[in-house]
C-alpha positions as CSV (number, residue, x, y, z in Angstrom):
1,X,17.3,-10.5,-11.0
2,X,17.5,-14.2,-11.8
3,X,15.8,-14.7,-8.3
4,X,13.2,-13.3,-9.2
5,X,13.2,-13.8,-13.2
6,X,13.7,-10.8,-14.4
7,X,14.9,-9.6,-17.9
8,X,17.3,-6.5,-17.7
9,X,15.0,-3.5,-18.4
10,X,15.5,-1.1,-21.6
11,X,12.5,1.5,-20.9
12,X,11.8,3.7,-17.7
13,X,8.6,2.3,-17.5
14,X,10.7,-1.7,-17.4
15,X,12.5,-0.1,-15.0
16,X,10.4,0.7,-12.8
17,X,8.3,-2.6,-12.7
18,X,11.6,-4.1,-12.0
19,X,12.5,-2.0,-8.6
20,X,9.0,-2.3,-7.3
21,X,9.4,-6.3,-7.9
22,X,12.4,-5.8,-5.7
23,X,10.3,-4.0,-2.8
24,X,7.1,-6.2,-3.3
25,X,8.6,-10.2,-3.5
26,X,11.5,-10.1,-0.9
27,X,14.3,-10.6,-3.0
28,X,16.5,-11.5,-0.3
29,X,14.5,-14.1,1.6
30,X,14.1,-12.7,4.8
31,X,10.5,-12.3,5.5
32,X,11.0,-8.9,6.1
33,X,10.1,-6.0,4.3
34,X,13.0,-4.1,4.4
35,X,14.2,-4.3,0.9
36,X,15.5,-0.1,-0.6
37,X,14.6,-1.4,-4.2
38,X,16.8,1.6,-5.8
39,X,19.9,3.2,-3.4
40,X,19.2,6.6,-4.8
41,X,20.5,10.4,-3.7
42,X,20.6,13.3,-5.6
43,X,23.7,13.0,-7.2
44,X,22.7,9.4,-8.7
45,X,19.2,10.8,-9.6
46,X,20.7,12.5,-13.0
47,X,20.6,9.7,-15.4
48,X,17.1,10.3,-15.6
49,X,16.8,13.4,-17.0
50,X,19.7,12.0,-19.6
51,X,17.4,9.2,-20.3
52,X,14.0,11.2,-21.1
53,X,16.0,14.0,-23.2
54,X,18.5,11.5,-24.6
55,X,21.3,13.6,-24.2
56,X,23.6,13.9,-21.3
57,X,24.4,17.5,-19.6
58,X,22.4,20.5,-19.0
59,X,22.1,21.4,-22.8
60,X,21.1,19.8,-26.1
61,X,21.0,20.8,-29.6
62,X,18.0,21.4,-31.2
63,X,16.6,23.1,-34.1
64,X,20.5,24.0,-34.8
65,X,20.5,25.4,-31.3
66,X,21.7,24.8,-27.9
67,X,18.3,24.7,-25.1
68,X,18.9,23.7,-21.8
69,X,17.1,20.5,-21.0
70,X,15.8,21.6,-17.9
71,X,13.4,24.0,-19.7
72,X,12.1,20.4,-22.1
73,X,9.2,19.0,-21.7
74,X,11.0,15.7,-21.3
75,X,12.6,17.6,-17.5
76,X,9.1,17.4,-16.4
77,X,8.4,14.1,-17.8
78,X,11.7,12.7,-15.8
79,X,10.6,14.8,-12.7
80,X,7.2,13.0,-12.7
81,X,8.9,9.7,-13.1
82,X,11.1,10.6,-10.3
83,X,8.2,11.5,-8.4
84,X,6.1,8.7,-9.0
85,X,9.1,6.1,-7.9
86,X,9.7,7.6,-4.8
87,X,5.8,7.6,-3.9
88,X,5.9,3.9,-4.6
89,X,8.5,3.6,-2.0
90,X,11.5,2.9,-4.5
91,X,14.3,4.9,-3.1
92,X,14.9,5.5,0.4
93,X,12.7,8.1,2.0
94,X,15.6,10.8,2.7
95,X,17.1,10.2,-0.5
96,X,17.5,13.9,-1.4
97,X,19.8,14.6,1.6
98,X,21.9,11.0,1.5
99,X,25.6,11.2,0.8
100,X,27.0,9.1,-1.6
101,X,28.7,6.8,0.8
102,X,25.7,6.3,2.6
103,X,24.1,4.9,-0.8
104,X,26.8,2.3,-0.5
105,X,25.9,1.5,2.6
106,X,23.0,0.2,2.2
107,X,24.3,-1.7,-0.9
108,X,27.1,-3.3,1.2
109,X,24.4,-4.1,3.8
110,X,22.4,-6.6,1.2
111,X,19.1,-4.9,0.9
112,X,19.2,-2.8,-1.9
113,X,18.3,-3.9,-5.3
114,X,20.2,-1.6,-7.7
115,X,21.9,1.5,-7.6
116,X,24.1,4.1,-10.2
117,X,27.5,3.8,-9.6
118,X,30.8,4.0,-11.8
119,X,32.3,0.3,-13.3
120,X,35.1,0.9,-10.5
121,X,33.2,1.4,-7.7
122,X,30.9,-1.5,-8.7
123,X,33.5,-3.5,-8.6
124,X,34.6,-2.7,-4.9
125,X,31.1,-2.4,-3.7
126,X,29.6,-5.9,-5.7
127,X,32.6,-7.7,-3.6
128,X,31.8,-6.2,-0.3
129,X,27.7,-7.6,-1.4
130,X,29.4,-10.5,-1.5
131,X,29.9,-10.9,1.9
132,X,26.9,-10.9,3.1
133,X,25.2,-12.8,-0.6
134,X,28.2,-14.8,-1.3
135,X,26.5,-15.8,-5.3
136,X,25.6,-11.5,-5.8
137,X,26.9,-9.8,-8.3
138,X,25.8,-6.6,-10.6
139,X,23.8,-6.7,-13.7
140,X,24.7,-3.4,-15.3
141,X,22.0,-2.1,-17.4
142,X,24.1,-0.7,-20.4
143,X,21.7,1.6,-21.7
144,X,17.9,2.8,-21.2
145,X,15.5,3.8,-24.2
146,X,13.1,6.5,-24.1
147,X,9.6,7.0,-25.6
148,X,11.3,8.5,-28.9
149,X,13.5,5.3,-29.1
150,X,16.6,7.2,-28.3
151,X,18.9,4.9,-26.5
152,X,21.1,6.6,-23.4
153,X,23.6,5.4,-21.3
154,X,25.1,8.1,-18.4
155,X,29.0,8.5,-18.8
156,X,30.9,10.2,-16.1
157,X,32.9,13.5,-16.3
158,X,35.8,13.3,-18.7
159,X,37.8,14.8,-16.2
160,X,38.0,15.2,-12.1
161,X,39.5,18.8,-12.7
162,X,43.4,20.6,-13.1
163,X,46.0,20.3,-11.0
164,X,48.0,24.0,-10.3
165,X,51.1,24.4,-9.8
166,X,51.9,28.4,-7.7
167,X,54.1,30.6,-9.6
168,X,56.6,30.3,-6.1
169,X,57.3,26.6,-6.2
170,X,61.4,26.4,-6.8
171,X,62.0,25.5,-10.9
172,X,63.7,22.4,-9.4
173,X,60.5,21.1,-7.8
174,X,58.3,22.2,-10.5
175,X,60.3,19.6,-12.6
176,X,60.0,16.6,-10.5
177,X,56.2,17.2,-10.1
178,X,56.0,16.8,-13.8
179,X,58.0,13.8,-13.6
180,X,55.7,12.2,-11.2
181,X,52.7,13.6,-13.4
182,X,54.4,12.4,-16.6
183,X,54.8,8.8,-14.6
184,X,51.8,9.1,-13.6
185,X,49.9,9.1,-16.8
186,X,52.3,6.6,-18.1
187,X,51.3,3.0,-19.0
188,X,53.2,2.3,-15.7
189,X,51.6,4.6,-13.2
190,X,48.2,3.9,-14.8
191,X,48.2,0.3,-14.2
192,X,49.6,0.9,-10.9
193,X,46.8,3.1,-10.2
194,X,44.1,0.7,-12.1
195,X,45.6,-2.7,-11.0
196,X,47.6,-2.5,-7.8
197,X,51.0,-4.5,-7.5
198,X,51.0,-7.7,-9.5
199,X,51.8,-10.3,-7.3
200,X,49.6,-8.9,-4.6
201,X,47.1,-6.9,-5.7
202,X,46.5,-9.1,-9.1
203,X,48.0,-12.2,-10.8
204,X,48.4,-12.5,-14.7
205,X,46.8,-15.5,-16.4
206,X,47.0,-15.7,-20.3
207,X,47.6,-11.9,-20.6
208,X,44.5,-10.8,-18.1
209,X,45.0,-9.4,-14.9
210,X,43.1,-11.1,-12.4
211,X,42.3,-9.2,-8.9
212,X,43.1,-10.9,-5.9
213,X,41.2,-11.0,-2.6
214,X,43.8,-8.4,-1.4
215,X,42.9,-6.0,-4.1
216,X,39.7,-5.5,-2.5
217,X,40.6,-5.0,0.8
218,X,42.9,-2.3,-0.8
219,X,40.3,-0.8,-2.8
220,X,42.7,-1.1,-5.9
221,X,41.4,1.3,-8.5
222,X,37.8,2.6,-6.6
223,X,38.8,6.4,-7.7
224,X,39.9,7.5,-4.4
């Protein structure tokens, strides 16, 4: 972006200049054509249907009732965008059938030019960029406006799903399970989870916890 002097976009329309910028002036200096302007697949693709209906999920209300957005007008509208990006050679051209790890691949790699990911995965991934673009980092876009002027940023699941326990498990066990559940969501656990082991994984200056070089190659709080 400051290669090339661009503003952070707030419309689909910015957006889009900005990606095909990426794919036409060779952001990375190479001489080569072989910039993937957007690291899209279908899972990452959603945020544009949020944008153009300005609501996320697969319903909205309107008119005091609930209509699933895939039957708006604004569905097509996002569609056509879609469409029109991957015609201009924005995403890569098998994007539909790309796992999600392949889409950091390519980011990792140094040729991609943006891509949706969540802030701790961006944070993993931005310092593996590094490696290769030692002054890269990510400029998140922290929300996108659409033609009604409704501002939309994508938020992630507010949960990964339940944890079961079988009616069989022994009473005894059953008890330290919750234990480990109760540490888990504890202050304690969650910064061991988030942060790693301080000392190794981060150090604390003025009461902020600062990641180490080890914390990346732990992956220290990527989600998995």
């Amino acid at each position: 972006m400051d290669k090339l002097g661009l503003q952070t976009p707030r419309t689909m329309d910015q957006f889009f200049d900005v990606l095909k910028v990426f794919k036409e002036k060779d952001p990375n200096g190479n001489g080569q054509a072989d910039e993937i302007p957007y690291a899209a697949n279908s899972d990452t693709m959603g945020f544009v249907y949020g944008v153009f209906n300005g609501v996320q999920g697969a319903w909205k209300l309107k008119d005091d009732k609930l209509v699933p957005t895939i039957m708006e007008d604004a569905s097509r509208d996002a569609l056509l965008w879609i469409k029109k990006a991957y015609d201009a050679g924005l995403f890569p051209k098998d994007f539909a059938i790309l796992k999600y790890s392949q889409t950091v691949d390519l980011i990792r790699g140094g040729t991609s030019g943006g891509t949706s990911q969540s802030m701790n995965h961006a944070w993993v991934t931005g310092s593996k960029i590094r490696e290769v673009v030692p002054t890269a980092d990510y400029m998140p876009i922290t929300y996108l406006q659409n033609a009604g002027g409704e501002k939309y940023t994508p938020s992630g699941s507010p949960y990964y799903g339940v944890y079961l326990i079988p009616k069989k498990v022994p009473e005894a066990k059953v008890k330290k399970i919750l234990e480990f559940f109760d540490y888990a969501y504890g202050k304690e656990g969650n910064e061991l989870a988030t942060y790693g082991i301080e000392g190794v994984d981060y150090t604390v200056e003025n009461g902020r916890k600062i990641p180490t070089p080890q914390a990346a190659k732990d992956q220290v709080g990527d989600g998995n």
